[in-house]
MISERO-612282 format. One record per residue (C-alpha): chain; x, y, z. Coordinates in Angstrom, 1 decimal. Example, Ala and Ser with C-alpha at 12.3 -4.5 7.8 and 13.67 -1.06 7.14 Angstrom:
   cadena        x        y        z
        A     12.3     -4.5      7.8
        A     13.7     -1.1      7.1
END
This chain:
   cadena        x        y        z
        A      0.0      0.0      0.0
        A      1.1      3.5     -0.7
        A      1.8      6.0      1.7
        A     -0.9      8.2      2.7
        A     -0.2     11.5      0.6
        A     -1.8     13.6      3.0
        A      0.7     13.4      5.6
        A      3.2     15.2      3.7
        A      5.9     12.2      3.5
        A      7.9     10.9      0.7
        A      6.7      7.6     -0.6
        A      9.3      5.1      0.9
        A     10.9      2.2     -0.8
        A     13.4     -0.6     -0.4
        A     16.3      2.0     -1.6
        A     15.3      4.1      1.1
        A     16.7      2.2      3.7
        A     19.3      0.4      2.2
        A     22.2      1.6      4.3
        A     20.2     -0.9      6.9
        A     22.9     -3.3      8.0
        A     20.1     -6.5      7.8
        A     20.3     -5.6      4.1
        A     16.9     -6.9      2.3
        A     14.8     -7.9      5.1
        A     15.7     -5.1      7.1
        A     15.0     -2.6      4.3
        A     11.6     -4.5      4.1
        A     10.8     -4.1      7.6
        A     11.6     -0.3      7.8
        A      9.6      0.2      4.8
        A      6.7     -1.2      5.5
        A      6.8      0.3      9.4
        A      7.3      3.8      8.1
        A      4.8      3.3      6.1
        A      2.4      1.7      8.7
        A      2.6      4.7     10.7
        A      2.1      7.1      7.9
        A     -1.1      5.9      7.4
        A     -4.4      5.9      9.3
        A     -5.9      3.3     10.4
        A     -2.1      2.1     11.3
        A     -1.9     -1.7     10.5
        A      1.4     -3.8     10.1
        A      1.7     -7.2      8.5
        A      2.0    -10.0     11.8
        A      5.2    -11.6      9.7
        A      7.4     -9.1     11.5
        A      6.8    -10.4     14.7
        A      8.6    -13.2     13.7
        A     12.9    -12.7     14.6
        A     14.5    -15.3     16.4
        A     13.0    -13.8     19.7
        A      9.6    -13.3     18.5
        A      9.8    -17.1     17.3
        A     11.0    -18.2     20.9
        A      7.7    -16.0     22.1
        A      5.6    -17.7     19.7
        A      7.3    -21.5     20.3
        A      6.1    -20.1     24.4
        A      2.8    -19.7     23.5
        A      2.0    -22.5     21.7
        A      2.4    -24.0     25.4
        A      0.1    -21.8     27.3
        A     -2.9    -23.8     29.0
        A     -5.0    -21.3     27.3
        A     -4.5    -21.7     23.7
        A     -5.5    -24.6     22.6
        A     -4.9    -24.1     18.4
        A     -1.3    -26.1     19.2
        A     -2.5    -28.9     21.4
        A     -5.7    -29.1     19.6
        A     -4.2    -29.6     15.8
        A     -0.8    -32.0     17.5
        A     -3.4    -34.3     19.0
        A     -5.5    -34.1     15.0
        A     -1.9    -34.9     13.7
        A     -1.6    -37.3     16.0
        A     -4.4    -39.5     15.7
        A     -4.7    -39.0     11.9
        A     -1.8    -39.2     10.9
        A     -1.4    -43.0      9.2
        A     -4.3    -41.6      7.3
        A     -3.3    -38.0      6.7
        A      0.2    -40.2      5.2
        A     -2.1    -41.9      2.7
        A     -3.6    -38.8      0.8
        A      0.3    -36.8      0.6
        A      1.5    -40.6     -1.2
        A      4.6    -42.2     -0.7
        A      8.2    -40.8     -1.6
        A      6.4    -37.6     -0.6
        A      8.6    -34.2     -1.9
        A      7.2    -32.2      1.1
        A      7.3    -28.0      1.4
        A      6.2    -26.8      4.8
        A      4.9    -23.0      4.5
        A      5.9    -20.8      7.9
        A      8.0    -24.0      9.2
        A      9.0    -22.7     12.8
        A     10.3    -25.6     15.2
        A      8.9    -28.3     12.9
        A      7.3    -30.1     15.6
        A      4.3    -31.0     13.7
        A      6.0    -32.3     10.6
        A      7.8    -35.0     12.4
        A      4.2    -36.6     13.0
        A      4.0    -37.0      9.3
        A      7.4    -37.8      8.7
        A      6.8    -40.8     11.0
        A      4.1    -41.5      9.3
        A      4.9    -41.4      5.6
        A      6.2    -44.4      3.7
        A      9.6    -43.4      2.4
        A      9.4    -39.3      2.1
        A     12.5    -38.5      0.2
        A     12.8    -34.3      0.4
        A     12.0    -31.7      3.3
        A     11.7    -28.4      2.4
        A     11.0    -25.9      5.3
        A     10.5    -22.1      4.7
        A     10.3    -19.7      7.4
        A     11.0    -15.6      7.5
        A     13.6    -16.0     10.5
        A     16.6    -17.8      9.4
        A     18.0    -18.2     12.6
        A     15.2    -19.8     13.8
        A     15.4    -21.8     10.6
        A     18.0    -23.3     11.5
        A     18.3    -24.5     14.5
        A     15.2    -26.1     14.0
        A     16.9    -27.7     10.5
        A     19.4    -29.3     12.8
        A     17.8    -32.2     15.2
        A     15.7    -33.1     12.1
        A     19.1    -33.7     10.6
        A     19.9    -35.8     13.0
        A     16.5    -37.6     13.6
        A     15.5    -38.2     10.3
        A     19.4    -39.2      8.6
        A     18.1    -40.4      5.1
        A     16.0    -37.3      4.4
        A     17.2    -34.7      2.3
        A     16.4    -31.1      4.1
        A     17.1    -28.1      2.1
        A     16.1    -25.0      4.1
        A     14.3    -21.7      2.8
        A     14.7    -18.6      4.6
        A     11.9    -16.7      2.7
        A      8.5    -14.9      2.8
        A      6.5    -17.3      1.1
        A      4.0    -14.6      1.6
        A      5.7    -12.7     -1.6
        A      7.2    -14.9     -5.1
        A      9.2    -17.3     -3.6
        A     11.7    -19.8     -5.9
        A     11.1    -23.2     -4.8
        A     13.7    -25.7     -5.7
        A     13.1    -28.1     -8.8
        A     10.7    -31.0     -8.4
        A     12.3    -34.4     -7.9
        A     11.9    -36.4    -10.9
        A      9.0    -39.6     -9.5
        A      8.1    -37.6     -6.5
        A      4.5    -35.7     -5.8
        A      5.3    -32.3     -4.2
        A      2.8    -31.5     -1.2
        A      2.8    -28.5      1.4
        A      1.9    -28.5      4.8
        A      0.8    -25.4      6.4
        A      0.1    -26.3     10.1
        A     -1.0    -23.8     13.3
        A     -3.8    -21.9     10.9
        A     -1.7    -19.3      9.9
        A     -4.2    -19.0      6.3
        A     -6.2    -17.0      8.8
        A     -3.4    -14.5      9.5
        A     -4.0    -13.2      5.7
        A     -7.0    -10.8      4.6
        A     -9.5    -12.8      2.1
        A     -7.7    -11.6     -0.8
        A     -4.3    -12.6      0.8
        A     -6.1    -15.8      1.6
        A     -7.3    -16.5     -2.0
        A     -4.4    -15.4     -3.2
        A     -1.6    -17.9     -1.4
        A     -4.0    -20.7     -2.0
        A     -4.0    -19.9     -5.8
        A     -0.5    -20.2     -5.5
        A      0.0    -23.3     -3.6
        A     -2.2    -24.6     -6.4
        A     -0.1    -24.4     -8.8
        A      3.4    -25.3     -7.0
        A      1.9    -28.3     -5.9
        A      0.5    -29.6     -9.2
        A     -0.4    -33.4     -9.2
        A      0.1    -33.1     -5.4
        A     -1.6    -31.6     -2.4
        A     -1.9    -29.3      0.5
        A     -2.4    -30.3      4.5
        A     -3.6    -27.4      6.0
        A     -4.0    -26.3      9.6
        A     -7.8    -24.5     10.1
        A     -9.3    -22.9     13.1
        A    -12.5    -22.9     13.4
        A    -15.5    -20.0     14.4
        A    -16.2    -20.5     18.2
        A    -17.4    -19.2     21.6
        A    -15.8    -15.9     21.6
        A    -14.7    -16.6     25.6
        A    -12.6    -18.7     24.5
        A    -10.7    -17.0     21.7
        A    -10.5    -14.0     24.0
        A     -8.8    -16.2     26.8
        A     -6.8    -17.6     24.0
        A     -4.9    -14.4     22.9
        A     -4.9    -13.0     25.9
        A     -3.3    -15.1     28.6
        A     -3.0    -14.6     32.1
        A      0.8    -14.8     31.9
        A      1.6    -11.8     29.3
        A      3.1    -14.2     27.0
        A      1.4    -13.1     24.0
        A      1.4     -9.4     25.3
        A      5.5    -10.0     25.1
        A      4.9    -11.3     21.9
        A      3.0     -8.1     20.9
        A      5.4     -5.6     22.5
        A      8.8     -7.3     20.5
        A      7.8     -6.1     17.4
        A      8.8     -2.6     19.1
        A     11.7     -4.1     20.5
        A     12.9     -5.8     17.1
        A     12.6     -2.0     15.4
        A     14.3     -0.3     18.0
        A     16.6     -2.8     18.2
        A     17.4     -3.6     14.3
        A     15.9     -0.1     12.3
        A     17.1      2.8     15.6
        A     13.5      3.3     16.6
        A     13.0      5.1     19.8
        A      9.8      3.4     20.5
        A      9.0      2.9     24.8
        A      7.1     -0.7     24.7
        A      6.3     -0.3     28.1
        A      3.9      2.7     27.1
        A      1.8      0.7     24.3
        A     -1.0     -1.9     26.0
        A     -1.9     -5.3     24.5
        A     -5.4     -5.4     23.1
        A     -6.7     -8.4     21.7
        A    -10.5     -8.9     20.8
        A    -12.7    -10.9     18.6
        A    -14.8     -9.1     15.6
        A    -17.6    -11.0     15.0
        A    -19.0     -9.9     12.2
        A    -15.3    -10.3     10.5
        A    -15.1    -13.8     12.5
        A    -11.5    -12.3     12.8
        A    -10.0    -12.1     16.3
        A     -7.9     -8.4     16.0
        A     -4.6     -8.0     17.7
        A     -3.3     -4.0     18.7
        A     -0.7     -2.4     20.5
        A     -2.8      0.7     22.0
        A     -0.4      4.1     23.2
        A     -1.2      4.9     26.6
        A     -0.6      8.4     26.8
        A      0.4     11.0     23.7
        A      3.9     10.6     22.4
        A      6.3     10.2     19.6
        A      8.4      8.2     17.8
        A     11.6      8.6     16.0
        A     12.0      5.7     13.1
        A     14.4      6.2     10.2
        A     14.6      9.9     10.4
        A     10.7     10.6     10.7
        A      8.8     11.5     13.6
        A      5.4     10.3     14.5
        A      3.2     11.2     16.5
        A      0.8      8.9     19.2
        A     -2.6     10.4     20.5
        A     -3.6      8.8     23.7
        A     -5.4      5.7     22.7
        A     -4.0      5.6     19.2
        A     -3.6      1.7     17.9
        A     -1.3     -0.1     16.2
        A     -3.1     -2.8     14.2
        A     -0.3     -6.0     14.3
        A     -2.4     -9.0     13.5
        A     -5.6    -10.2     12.6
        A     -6.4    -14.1     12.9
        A     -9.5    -15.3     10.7
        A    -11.4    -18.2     12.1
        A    -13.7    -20.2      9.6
        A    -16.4    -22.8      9.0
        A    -15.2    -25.7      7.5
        A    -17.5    -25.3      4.5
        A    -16.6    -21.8      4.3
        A    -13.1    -22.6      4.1
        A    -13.8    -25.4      1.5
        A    -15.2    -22.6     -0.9
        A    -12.3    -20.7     -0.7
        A    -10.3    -23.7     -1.2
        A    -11.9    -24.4     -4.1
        A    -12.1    -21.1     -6.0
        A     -8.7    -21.5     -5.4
        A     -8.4    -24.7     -7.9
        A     -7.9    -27.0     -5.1
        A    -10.3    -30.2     -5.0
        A    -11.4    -30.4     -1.7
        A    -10.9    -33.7      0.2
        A    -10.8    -35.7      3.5
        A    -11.4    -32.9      6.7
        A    -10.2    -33.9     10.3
        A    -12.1    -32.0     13.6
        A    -11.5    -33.0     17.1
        A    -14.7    -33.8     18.9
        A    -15.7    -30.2     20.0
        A    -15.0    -28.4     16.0
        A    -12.3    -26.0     17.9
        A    -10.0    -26.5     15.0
        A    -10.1    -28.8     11.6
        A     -7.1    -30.0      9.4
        A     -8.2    -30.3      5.1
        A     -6.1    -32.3      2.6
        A     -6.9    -30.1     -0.1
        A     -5.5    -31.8     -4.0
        A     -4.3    -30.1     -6.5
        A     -4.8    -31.0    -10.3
        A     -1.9    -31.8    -12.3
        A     -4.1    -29.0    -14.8
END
């Protein structure tokens, strides 16, 4: 999105901030922050929450007694699995979307007969990494070839092996972290890099509001720490002068956007210096860092199938908090 032309600001770009000593992904995270704030509402894509602290947040999280996404999907994977194995085929050529710790994978690489390739992609490289390395060691006879990438953007997958089906997995339902266009739009893509093969895909599901409330916002401040580093990670890598400590945590769900909102709120007036540019904070001015997009099953079958995705087998646990699809895609 373009800068908001009213506020009097040059329109940023990548050569803006390329003196930024994290090179690219640096110059992609001052850009799109400057331009964040330049703007109102002020909304930032969640992928910057995610350097190797942020990660470690997140990785914290997934353990907290009040969200139950992680538990919820590892218990699916669990139970599933031997049948999950039998729709990605053996000799599987498998891309994991937003990889993480790759906990979840190993479920299926248990499961699968014979998977030859793992190919994980995730926007922190560090984190990347040492996740890459006990699955080295665990899993001896796979090949692992590790993507540092935002497979949000065009990202250059590496060539198909020759006899194997490619098939993605893209657990924790981070589809509903995109808008519906951003939604529509990965999908379309996945379609078409997994051609003749298929796409496991974490889905949480529309719910009780109490308990996606309690969910993101838990009684130990862990995802408020979460929240907050995305302040720390531009103070600390773009020179911003931004006092975390002075923006609250606000999570809340929107139902008629079945979307629950995450925003860092300013509590009191104040600025901010970021890459030369001053902004100001009224009192209660938001941040917008995240929305998450819960769905019905059949609502997220459409969209799966607009897509060019043939819809298949669906796994729920008992209560329909959270749903895992095998979603094939045509070889056309």
């Amino acid at each position: 999105m373009l800068l908001d032309a009213a506020a009097g600001l040059q329109r940023a770009n990548d050569s803006d901030f390329s003196e930024l000593d994290g090179g690219v992904e640096q110059a992609g995270f001052a850009r799109d922050l400057v331009a964040a704030l330049s703007r109102s509402p002020r909304i930032i894509s969640p992928k910057y929450f995610y350097d190797a602290q942020g990660s470690a947040l997140f990785d914290a999280i997934c353990e907290l007694p009040e969200y139950y996404p992680t538990r919820t999907e590892l218990a699916l994977l669990a139970r599933h699995a031997d049948e999950m194995a039998l729709c990605m085929g053996p000799g599987a050529d498998i891309v994991e979307f937003g990889a993480g710790s790759s906990v979840k994978v190993r479920l299926l690489l248990d499961a699968l007969r014979a998977p030859r390739r793992f190919v994980p992609i995730d926007i922190s490289g560090d984190h990347l990494q040492a996740a890459v390395q006990p699955l080295a060691r665990d899993y001896p006879g796979l090949a692992i070839t590790p993507i540092a990438a935002d497979f949000t953007r065009d990202v250059e997958l590496p060539p198909a092996l020759p006899g194997s089906r490619r098939v993605g997995f893209f657990p924790g339902s981070s589809i509903g972290n995109f808008s519906p266009g951003e939604a529509a739009h990965f999908l379309r893509n996945a379609a078409q890099w997994l051609k003749g093969g298929g796409l496991l895909i974490g889905v949480d599901l529309v719910k009780d509001p109490a308990v996606l409330h309690a969910a993101y916002n838990d009684t130990a401040g862990v995802t408020a720490a979460f929240n907050r580093n995305l302040l720390v990670r531009a103070n600390r890598e773009l020179g911003a002068d931004f006092e975390p400590a002075q923006f609250a945590h606000y999570a809340f769900y929107e139902p008629r956007l079945q979307r629950i909102e995450m925003h860092l709120v300013s509590r009191r007036r104040q600025s901010v210096v970021l890459c030369g540019r001053r902004f100001e904070f009224a009192d209660g001015e938001t941040l917008h860092t995240e929305n998450s997009y819960k769905f019905t099953v059949e609502g997220f079958q459409a969209l799966a199938l607009e897509a060019g995705f043939e819809v298949g087998p669906v796994w729920c646990d008992r209560d329909r908090m959270f749903s895992v699809h095998w979603l094939a895609a045509p070889n056309e």
